[in-house]
C-alpha positions in Angstrom: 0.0 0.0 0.0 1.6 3.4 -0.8 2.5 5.4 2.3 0.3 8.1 4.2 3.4 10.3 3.6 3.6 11.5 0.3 7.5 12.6 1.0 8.4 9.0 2.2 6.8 7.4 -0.6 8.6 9.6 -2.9 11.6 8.7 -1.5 10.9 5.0 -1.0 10.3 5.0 -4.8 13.0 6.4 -5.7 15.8 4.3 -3.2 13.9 1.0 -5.0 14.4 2.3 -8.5 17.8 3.3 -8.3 18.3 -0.3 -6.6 16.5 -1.9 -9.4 18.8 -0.1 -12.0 22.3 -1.2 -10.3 21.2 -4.6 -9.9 20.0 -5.1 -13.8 23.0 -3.4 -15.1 25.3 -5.9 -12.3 23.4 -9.1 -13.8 23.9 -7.7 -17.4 27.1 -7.1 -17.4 28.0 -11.1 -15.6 25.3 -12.5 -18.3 26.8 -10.6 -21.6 29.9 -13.4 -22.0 27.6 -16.2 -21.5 25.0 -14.8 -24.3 27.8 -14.3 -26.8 29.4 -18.0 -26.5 26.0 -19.2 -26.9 25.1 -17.1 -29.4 28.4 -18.1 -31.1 27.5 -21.8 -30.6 24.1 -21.2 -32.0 25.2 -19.4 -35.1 27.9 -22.0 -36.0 25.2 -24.3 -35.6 22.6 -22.9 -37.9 24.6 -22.1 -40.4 25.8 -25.8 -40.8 22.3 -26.8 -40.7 21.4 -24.4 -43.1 24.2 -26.1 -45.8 23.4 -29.7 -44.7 19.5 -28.7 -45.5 18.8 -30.0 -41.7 16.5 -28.9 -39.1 16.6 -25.4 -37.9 14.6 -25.2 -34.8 17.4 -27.7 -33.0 19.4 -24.3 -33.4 17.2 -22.2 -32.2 16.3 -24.6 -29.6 20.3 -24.5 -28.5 20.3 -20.7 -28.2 17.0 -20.8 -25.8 18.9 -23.4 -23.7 22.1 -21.8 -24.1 20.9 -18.2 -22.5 18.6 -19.8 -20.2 22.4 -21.0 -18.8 24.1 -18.0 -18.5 21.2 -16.0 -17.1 21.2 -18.7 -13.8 24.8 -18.2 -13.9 25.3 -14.6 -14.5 22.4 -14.0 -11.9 24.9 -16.5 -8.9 28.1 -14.2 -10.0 26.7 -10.9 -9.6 24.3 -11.8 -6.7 27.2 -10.2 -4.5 26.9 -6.6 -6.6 23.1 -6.1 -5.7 21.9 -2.9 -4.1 19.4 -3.1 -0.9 17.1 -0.4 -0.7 19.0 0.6 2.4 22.2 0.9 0.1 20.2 3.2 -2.7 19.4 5.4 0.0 22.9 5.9 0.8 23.9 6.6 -2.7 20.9 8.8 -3.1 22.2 11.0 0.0 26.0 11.1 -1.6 24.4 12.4 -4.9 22.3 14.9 -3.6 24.2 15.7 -0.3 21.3 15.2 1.9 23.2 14.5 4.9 22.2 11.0 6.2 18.4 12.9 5.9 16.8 9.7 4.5 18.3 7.4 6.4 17.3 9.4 9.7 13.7 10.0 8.6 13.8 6.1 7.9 14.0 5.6 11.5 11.8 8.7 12.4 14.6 10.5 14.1 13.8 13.6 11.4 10.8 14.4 9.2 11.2 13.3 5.3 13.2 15.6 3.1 10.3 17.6 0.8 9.8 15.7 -2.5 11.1 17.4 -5.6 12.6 16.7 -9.0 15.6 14.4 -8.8 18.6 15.0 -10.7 20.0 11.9 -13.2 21.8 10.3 -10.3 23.2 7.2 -12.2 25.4 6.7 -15.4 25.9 3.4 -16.6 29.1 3.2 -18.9 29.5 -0.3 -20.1 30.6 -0.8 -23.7 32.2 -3.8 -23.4 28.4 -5.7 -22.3 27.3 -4.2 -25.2 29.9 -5.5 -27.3 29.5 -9.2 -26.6 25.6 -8.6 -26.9 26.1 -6.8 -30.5 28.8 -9.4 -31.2 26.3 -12.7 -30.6 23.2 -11.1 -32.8 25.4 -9.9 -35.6 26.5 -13.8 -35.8 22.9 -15.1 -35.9 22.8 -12.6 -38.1 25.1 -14.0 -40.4 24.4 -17.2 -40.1 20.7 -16.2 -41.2 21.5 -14.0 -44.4 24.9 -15.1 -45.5 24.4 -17.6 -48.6 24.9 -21.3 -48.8 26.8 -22.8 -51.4 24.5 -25.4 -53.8 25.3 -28.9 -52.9 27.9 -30.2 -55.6 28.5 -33.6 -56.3 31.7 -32.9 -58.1 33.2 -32.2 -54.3 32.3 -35.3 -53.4 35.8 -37.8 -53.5 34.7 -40.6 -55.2 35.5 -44.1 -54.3 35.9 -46.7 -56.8 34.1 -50.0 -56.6 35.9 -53.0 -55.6 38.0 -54.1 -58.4 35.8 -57.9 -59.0 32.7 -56.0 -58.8 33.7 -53.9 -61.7 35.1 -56.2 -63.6 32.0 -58.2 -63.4 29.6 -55.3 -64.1 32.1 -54.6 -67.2 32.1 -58.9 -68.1 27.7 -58.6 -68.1 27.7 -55.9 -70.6 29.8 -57.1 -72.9 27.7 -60.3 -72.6 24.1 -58.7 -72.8 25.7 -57.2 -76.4 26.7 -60.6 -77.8 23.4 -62.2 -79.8 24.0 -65.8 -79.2 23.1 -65.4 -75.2 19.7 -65.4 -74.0 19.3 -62.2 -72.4 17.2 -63.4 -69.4 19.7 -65.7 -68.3 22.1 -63.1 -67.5 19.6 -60.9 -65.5 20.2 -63.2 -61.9 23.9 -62.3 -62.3 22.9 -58.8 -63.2 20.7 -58.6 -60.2 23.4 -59.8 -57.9 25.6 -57.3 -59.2 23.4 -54.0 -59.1 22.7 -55.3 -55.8 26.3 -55.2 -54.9 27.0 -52.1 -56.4 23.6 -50.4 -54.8 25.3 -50.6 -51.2 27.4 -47.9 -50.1 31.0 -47.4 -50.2 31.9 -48.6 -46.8 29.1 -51.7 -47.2 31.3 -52.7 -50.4 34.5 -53.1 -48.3 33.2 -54.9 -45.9 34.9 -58.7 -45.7 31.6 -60.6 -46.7 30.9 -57.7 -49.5 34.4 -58.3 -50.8 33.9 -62.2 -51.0 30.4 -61.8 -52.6 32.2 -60.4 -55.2 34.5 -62.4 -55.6 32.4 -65.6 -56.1 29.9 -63.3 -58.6 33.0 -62.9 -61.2 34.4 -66.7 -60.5 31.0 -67.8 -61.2 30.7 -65.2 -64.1 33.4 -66.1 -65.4 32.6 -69.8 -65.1 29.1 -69.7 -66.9 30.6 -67.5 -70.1 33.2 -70.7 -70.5 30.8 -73.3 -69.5 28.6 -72.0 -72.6 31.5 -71.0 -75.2 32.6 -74.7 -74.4 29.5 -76.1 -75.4 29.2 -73.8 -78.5 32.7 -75.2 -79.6 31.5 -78.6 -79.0 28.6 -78.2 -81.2 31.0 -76.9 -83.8 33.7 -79.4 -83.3 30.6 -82.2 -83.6 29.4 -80.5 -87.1 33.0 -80.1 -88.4 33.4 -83.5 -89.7 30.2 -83.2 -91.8 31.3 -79.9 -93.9 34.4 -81.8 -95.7 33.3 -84.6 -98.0 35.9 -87.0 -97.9 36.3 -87.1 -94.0 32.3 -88.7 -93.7 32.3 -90.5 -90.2 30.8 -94.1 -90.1 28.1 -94.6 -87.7 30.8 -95.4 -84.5 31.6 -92.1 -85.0 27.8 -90.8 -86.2 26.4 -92.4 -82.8 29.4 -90.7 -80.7 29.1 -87.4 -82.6 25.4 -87.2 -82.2 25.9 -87.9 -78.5 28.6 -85.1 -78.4 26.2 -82.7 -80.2 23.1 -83.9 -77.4 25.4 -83.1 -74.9 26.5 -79.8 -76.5 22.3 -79.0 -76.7 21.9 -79.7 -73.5 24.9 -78.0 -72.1 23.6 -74.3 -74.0 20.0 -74.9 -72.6 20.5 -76.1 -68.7 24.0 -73.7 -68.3 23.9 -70.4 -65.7 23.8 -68.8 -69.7 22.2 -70.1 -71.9 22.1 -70.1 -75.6 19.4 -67.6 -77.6 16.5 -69.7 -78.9 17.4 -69.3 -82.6 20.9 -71.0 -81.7 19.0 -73.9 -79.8 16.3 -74.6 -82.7 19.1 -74.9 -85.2 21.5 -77.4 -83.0 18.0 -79.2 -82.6 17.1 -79.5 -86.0 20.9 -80.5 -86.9 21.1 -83.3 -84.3 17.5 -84.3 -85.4 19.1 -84.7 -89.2 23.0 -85.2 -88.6 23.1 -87.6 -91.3 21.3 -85.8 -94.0 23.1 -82.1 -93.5 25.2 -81.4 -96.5 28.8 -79.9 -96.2 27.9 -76.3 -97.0 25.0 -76.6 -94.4 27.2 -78.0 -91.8 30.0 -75.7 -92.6 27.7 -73.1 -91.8 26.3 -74.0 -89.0 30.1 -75.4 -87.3 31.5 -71.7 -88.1 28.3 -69.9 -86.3 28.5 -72.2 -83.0 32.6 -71.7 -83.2 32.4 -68.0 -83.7 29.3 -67.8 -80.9 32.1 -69.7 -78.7 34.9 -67.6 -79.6 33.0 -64.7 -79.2 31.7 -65.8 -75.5 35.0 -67.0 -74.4 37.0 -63.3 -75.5 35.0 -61.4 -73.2 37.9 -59.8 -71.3 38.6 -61.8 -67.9 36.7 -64.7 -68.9 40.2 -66.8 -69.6 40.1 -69.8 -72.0 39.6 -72.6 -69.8 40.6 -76.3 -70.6 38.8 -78.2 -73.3 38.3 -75.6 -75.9 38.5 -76.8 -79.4 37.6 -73.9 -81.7 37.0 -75.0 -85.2 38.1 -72.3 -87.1 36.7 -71.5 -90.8 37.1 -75.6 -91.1 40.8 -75.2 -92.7 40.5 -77.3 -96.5 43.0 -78.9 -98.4 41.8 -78.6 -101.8 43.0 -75.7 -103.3 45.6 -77.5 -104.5 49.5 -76.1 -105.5 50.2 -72.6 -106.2 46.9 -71.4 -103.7 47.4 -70.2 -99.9 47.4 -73.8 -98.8 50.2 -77.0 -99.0 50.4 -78.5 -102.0 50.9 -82.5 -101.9 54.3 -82.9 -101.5 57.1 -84.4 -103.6 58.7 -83.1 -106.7 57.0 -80.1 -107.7 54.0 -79.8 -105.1 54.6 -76.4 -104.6 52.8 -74.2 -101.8 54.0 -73.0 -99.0 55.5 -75.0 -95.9 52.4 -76.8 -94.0 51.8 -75.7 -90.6 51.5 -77.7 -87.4 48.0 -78.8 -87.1 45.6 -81.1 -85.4 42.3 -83.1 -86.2 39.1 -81.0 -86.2 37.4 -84.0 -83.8 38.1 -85.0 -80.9 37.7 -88.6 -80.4 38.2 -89.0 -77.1 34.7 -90.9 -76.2 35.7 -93.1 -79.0 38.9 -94.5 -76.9 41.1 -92.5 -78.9 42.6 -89.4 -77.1 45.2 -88.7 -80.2 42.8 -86.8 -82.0 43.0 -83.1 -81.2 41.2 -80.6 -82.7 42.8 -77.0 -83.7 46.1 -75.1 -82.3 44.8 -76.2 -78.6 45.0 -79.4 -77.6 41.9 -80.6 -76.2 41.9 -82.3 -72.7 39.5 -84.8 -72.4 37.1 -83.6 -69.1 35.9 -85.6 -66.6 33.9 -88.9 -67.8 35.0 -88.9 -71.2 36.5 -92.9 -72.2 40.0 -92.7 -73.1 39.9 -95.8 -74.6 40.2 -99.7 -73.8 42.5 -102.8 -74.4 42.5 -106.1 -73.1 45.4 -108.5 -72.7 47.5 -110.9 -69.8 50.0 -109.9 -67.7 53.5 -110.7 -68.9 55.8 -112.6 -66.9 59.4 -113.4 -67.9 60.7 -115.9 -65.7 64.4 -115.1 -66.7 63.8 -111.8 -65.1 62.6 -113.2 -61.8 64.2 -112.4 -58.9 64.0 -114.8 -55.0 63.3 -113.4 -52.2 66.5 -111.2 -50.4 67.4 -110.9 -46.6 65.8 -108.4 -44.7 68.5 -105.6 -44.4 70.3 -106.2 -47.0 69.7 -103.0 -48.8 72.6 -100.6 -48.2 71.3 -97.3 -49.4 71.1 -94.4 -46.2 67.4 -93.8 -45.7 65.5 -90.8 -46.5 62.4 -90.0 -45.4 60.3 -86.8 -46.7 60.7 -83.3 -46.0 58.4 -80.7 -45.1 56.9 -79.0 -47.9 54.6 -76.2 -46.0 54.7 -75.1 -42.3 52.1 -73.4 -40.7 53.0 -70.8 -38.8 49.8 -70.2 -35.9 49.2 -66.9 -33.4 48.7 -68.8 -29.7 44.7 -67.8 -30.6 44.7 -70.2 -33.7 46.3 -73.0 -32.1 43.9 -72.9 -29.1 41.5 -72.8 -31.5 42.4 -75.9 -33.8 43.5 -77.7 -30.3 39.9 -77.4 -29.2 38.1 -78.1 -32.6 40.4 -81.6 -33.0 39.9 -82.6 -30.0 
């Protein structure tokens, strides 16, 4: 309630005022450090938000924190600087030289000092506070207004994929351009790969990444020889049939057929598989091997070699064992004085022969000297070498008895370690408990 006494109440007012004033500018000055480092932190932080397109209000939501801090703190450092009213009295008195007048009409020893117009009694000089305050807004100032460079993926390092997957990727589009592959059965290997490729950089270098990789060019690589050796088979099967005077009899029409089944079936049930066009004509070949004339099966043995050749020079995709290319079906008959041998003897002419091989292999025939090409061709697995039968030949002049136990001289010699493993303590605790 305001006092009966206008004078005191004047005066009251006045002492609390004045109070009021010290202790605001006391506070400001403590909190003024603490508003500009968070109003630095702020900034940084909003600006980087800005360029990483991220939230804003988190910044925002920092600086409220951030002053909400230094106002607690600022108000415990400068607690000690605040002004009573008892102490704004006394400062009122020095200003105005009233004598100890207020405080002796505060304990009624005098009357209260008339009330009048008071002089500016306090000047508040502090342009270091309101530096750090103008310091902190003209950063959030900054960070709001200055401009943010586009995103650029040209900044961006890039990091290569690892070196199987690209050479994989690079392996499936050669293949997809080549006509004599059926193009959906290269999408699972395609699929595999874009799924590889889809995962990020550090994904791709991880150890089960880098082995998925791995086994997706091996087994790559593996399906474009698996079906350029059955191509070549086909055309190593049809050779035979384009040259007149090397006709098979029907041992060898039975095992040619059964190479050219095997050939069929090799394009159709392989990871790649043959185009349907290429299929239908092996089909129709195998269904009349004994009817095809030589041009037709000249044709059709340099289409299935070049398909094969074709398959197997994709680059990385090695030539594996038991390829027999039959190229352009070499011929004889031109006769002396053409690109080819002549016959031999006194005035054959041509030029010197080259070394050369059958264009059938006649390994399932028991005959493994036949080789077809510049390659030799190594029988695979199940394919008859041949048979013989006969005794056992025993010469008895060549028998020898039975000798004395010991009697051998020579200083033994046992085997000697080819490979040593060389285990970490962890490893052999390892195999120690697995083998037990």
């Amino acid at each position: 309630m305001p006092s009966a006494d206008p004078a005191r109440h004047h005066w009251e007012n006045a002492a609390a005022g004045l109070a009021a004033r010290i202790n605001r500018a006391a506070w400001l000055d403590a909190f003024a450090p603490g508003a500009f480092a968070a109003g630095t932190a702020a900034a940084v932080a909003l600006y980087a938000l800005r360029r990483l397109r991220g939230p804003e209000h988190w910044a925002w939501f920092g600086l409220a924190a951030g002053l909400l801090a230094a106002g607690v703190v600022a108000w415990w450092l400068a607690r000690r600087l605040f002004f009573s009213r008892g102490h704004a009295r006394v400062l009122l008195e020095h200003q105005l030289g009233l004598d100890a007048a207020l405080s002796a009409a505060t304990d009624g020893v005098t009357a209260w000092p008339a009330p009048g117009p008071l002089p500016r009694v306090l000047r508040w000089h502090a342009p270091g506070t309101l530096g750090w305050l103008a310091g902190a807004l003209a950063l959030l100032a900054a960070s709001l207004w200055l401009p943010v460079p586009a995103l650029d993926s040209t900044n961006v390092h890039p990091v290569e994929k690892p070196p199987a997957l690209a050479e994989t990727e690079a392996w499936l589009k050669e293949l997809a351009k080549l006509d004599v592959i059926k193009p959906e059965s290269l999408k699972p290997l395609e699929d595999r790969a874009r799924d590889l490729a889809e995962k990020s950089p550090d994904e791709q270098y991880t150890h089960s990444a880098l082995e998925a990789a791995d086994t997706l060019r091996d087994q790559t690589e593996a399906a474009a020889n698996d079906l350029a050796r059955a191509l070549e088979a086909a055309a190593g099967a049809l050779a035979p049939f384009a040259d007149p005077k090397t006709a098979p009899d029907d041992a060898q029409l039975k095992a040619l057929a059964a190479q050219l089944g095997a050939a069929l079936q090799g394009m159709k049930d392989g990871t790649l598989s043959a185009n349907a066009a290429l299929l239908s004509q092996l089909a129709a070949a195998g269904a009349n091997l004994g009817t095809l004339t030589p041009e037709q099966a000249a044709d059709l043995a340099r289409q299935f070699a070049q398909g094969g050749q074709s398959v197997r020079g994709i680059p990385g995709a090695r030539r594996g064992p038991g390829a027999s290319v039959a190229r352009g079906l070499p011929s004889w008959r031109d006769g002396p004085g053409g690109n080819q041998p002549g016959s031999g003897g006194r005035g054959g002419g041509g030029p010197p022969a080259p070394l050369t091989f059958g264009n059938l292999s006649n390994a399932g025939l028991g005959n493994a000297e036949g080789l077809t090409g510049d390659k030799p061709n190594i029988p695979a697995l199940g394919d008859k070498l041949g048979e013989t039968s006969g005794r056992h030949e025993v010469d008895p002049a060549k028998a020898v008895g039975p000798a004395a136990a010991g009697a051998i001289a020579a200083p033994a010699a046992g085997g000697e370690a080819v490979w040593v493993n060389r285990l970490t303590p962890a490893e052999r605790a390892a195999l120690k408990n697995f083998f037990k």
